[in-house]
Residue frames as qw, qx, qy, qz and C-alpha x, y, z in Angstrom:
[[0.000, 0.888, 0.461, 0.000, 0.00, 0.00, 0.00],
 [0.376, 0.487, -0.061, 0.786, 1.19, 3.68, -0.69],
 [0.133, -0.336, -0.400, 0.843, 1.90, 6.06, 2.21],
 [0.014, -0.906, -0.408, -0.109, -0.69, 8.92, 2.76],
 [0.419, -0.048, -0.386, 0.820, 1.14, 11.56, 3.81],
 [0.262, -0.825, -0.459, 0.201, -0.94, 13.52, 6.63],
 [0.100, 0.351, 0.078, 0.928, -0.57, 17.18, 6.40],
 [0.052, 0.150, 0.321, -0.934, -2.26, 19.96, 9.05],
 [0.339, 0.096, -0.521, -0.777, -5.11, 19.36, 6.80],
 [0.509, -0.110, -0.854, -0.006, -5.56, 15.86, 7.07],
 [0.305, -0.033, -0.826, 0.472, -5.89, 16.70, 10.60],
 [0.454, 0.277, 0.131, -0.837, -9.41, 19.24, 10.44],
 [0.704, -0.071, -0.493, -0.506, -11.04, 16.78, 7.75],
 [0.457, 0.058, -0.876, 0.140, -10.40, 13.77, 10.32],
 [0.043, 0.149, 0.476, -0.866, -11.82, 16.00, 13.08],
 [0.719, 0.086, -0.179, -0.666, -15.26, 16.67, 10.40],
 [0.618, 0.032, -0.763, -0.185, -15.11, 12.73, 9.32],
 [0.089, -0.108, -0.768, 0.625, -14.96, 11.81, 13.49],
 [0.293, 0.204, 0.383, -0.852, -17.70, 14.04, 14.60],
 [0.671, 0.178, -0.227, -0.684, -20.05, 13.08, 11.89],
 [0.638, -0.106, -0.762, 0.004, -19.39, 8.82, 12.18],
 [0.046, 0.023, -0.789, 0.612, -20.19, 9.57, 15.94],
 [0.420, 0.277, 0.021, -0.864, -22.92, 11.40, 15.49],
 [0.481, 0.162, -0.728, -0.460, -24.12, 8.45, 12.75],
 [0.275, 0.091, -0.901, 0.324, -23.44, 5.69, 15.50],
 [0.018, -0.042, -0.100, -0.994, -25.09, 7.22, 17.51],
 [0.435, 0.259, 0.146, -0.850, -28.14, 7.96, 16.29],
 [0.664, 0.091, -0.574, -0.471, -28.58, 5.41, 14.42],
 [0.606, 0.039, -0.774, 0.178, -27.68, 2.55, 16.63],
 [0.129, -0.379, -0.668, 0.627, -29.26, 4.27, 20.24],
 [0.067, 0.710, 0.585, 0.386, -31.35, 7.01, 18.90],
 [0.332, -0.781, -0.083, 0.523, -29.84, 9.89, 20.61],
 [0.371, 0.884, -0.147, 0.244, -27.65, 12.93, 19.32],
 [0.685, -0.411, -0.041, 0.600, -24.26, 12.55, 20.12],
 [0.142, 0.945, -0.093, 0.278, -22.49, 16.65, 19.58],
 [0.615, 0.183, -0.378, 0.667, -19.35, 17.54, 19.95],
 [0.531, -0.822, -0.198, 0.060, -19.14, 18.96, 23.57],
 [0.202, 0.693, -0.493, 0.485, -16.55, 20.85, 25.52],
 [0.764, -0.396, 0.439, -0.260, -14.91, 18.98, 28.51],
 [0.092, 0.465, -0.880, -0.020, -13.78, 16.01, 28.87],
 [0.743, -0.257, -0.616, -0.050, -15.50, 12.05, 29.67],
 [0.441, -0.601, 0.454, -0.488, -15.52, 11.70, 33.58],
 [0.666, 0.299, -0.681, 0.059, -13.90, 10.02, 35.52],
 [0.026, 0.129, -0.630, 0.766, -14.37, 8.66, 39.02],
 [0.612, -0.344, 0.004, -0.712, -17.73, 7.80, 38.90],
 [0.676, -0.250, 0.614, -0.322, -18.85, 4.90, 41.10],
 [0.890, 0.274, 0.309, -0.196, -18.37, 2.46, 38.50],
 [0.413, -0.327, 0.510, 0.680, -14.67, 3.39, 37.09],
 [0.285, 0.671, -0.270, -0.629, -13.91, 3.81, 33.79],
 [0.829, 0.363, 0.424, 0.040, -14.39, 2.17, 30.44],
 [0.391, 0.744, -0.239, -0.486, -12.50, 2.73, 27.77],
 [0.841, 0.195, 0.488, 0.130, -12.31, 0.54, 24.27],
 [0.087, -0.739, 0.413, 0.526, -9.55, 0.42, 21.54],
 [0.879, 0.408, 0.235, -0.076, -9.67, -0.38, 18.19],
 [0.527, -0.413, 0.473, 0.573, -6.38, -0.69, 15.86],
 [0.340, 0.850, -0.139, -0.377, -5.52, 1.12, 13.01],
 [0.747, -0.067, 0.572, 0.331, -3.66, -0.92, 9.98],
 [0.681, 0.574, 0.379, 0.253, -2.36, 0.19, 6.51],
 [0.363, 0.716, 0.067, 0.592, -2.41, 3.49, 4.95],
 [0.176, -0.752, 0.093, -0.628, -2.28, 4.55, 8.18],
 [0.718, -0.139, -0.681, 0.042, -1.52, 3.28, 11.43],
 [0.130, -0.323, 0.528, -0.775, -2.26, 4.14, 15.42],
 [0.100, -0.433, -0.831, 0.333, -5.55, 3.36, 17.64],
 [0.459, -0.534, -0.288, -0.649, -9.28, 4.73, 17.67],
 [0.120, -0.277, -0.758, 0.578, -9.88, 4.69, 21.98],
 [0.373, -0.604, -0.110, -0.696, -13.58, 5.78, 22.92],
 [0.371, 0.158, -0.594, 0.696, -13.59, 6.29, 26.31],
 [0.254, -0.557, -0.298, -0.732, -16.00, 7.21, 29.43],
 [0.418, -0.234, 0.703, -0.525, -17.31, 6.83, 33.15],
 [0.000, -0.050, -0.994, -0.096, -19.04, 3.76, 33.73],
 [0.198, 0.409, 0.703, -0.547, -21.85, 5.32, 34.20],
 [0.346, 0.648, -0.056, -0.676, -22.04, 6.68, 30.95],
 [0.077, 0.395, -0.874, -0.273, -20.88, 3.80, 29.66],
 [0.161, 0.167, 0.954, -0.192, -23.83, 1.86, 31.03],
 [0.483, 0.720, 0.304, -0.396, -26.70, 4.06, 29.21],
 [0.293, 0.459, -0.569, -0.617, -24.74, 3.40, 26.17],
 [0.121, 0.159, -0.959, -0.200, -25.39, -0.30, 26.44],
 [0.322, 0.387, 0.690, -0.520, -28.60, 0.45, 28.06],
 [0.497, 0.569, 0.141, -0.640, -29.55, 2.27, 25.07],
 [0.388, 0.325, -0.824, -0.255, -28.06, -0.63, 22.15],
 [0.049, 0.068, -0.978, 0.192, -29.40, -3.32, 24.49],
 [0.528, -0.454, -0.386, -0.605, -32.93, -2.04, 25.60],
 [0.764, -0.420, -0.482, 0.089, -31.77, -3.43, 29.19],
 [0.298, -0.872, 0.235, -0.309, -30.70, -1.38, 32.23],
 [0.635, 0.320, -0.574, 0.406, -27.21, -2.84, 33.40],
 [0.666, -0.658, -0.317, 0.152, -26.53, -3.32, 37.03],
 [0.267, -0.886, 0.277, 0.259, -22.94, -2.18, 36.58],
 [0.157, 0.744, -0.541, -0.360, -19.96, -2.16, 34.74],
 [0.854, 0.022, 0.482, -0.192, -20.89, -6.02, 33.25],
 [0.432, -0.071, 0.757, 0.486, -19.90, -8.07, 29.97],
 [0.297, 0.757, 0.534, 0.229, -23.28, -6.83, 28.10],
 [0.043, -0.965, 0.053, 0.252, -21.56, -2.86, 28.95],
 [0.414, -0.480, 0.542, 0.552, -17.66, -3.88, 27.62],
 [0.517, 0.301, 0.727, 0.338, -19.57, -5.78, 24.68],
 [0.270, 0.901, 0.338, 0.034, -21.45, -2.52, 23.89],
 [0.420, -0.787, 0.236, 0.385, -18.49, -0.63, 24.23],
 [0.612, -0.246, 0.696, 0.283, -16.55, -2.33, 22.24],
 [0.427, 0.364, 0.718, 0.413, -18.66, -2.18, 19.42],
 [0.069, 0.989, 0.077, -0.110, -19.66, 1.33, 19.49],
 [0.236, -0.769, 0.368, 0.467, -16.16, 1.86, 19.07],
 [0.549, 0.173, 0.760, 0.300, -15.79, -0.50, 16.26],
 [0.263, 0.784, 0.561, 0.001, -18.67, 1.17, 14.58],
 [0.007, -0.977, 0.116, 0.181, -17.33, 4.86, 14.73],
 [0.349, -0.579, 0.521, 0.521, -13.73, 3.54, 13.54],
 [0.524, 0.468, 0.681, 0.208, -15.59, 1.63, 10.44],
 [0.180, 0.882, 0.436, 0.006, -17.90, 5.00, 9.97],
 [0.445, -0.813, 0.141, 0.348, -15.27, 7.05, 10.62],
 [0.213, -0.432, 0.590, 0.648, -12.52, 5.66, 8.05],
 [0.436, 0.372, 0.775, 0.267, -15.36, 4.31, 5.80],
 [0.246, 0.894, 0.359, -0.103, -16.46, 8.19, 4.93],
 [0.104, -0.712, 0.546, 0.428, -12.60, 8.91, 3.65],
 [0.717, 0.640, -0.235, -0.145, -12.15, 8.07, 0.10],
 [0.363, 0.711, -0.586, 0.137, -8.45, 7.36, 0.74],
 [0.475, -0.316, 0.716, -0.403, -9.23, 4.93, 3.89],
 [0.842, 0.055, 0.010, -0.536, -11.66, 3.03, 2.77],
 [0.984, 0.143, -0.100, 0.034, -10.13, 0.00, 1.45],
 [0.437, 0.596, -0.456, 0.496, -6.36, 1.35, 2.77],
 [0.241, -0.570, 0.529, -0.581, -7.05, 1.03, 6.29],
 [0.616, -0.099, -0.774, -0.109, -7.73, -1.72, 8.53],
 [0.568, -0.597, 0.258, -0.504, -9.39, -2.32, 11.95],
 [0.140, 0.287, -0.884, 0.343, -8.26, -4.48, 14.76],
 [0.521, -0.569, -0.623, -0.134, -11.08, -6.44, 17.06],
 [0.186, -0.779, 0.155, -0.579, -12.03, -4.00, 19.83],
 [0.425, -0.077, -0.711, 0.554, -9.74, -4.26, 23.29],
 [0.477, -0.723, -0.118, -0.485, -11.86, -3.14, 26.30],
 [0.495, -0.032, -0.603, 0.624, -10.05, -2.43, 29.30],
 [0.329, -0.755, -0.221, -0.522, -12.38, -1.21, 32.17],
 [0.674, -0.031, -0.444, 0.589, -11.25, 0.32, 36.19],
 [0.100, -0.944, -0.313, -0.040, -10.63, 2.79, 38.20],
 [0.353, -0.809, 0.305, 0.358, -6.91, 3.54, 38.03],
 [0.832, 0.126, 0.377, 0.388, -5.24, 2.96, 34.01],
 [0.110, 0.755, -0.264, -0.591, -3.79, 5.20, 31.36],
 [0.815, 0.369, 0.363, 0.260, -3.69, 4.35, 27.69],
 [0.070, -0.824, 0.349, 0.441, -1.11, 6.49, 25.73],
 [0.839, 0.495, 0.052, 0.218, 0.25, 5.71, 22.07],
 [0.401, -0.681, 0.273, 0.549, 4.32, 6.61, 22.31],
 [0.369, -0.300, 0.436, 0.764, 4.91, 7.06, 18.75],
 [0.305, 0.756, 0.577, 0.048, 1.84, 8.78, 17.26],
 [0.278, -0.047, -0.061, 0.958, 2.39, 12.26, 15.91],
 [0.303, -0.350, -0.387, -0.798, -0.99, 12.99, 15.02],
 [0.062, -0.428, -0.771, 0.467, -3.31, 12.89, 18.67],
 [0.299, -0.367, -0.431, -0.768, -6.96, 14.00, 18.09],
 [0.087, -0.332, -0.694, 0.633, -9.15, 14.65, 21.19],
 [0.307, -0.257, -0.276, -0.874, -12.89, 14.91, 21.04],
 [0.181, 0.062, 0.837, -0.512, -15.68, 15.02, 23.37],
 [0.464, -0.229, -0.551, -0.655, -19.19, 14.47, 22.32],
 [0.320, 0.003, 0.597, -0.736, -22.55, 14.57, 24.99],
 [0.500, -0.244, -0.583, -0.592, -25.41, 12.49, 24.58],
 [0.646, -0.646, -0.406, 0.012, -28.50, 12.50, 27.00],
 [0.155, -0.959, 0.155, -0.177, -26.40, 13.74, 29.74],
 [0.845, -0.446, 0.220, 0.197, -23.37, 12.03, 29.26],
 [0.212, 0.878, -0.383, -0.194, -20.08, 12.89, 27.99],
 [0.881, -0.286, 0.295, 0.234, -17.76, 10.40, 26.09],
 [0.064, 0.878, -0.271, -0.389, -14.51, 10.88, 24.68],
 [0.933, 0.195, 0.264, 0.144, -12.09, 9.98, 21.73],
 [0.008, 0.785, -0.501, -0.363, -8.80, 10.40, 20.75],
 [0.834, 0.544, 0.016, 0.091, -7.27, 9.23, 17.70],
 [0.401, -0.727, 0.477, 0.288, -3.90, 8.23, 17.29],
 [0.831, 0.299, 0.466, 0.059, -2.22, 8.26, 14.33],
 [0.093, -0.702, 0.452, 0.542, 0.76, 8.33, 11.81],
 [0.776, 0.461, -0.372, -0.218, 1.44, 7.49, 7.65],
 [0.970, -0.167, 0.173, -0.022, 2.78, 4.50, 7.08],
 [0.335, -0.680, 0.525, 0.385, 6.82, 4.63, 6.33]]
């Protein structure tokens, strides 16, 4: 596969392409609006934190992470599932998990140049109340929050061309 080469650019269309495959997710798949928000996901609620990573393969290559409290984490799966979760369970990681999927699909599947250049990994879910994820050789870090209902989750995008 040929390099992309990301440019300052690259990094405002990825930022439109993001916000709109959330938004998609979403709404399609819970019936809410998800909007880009100011802030950050919380953290610390009674239920730790969630936060699921997909991998990035090809033209490109880094991690999609969506991220949140558990408590926001549990009206996502509440609202994909149609069932109220007790707490941070296997039917919340699973939803997780695949919301994130979903937004890295929607996400590179609305770039011309991704589409068939990129690949996804199966989503890791790591959930807690004390972790840190962190790519060490990304140059390109994207950070976005987005509120639905009255929760806030976040995503950051890591990611560099391929050498």
């Amino acid at each position: 596969m040929a390099a992309l080469p990301i440019a300052v650019k690259d990094v405002s269309r990825f930022e439109q392409t993001l916000d709109r495959a959330v938004e998609e997710v979403f709404s399609t798949m819970m019936g809410v609006s998800c909007t880009p928000a100011e802030g950050s996901a919380r953290s610390g609620s009674e239920h730790g934190t969630i936060s699921a990573v997909v991998g990035l393969a090809g033209a490109i290559s880094g991690s999609l992470v969506l991220h949140s409290d558990g408590d926001a984490a549990m009206r996502i799966a509440e609202r994909m599932m149609g069932v109220a979760p007790e707490g941070v369970d296997a039917m919340v990681r699973d939803a997780m998990g695949e919301v994130c999927n979903m937004v890295a699909g929607a996400w590179k599947g609305a770039d011309p140049e991704l589409t068939s250049a990129c690949l996804l990994s199966t989503p890791t879910v790591v959930a807690g109340s004390s972790y840190e994820l962190f790519s060490q050789r990304a140059p390109i870090r994207i950070e976005r929050s987005y509120r639905f209902e009255d929760g806030i989750v976040g995503i950051t995008l890591f990611c560099e061309c391929e050498k």
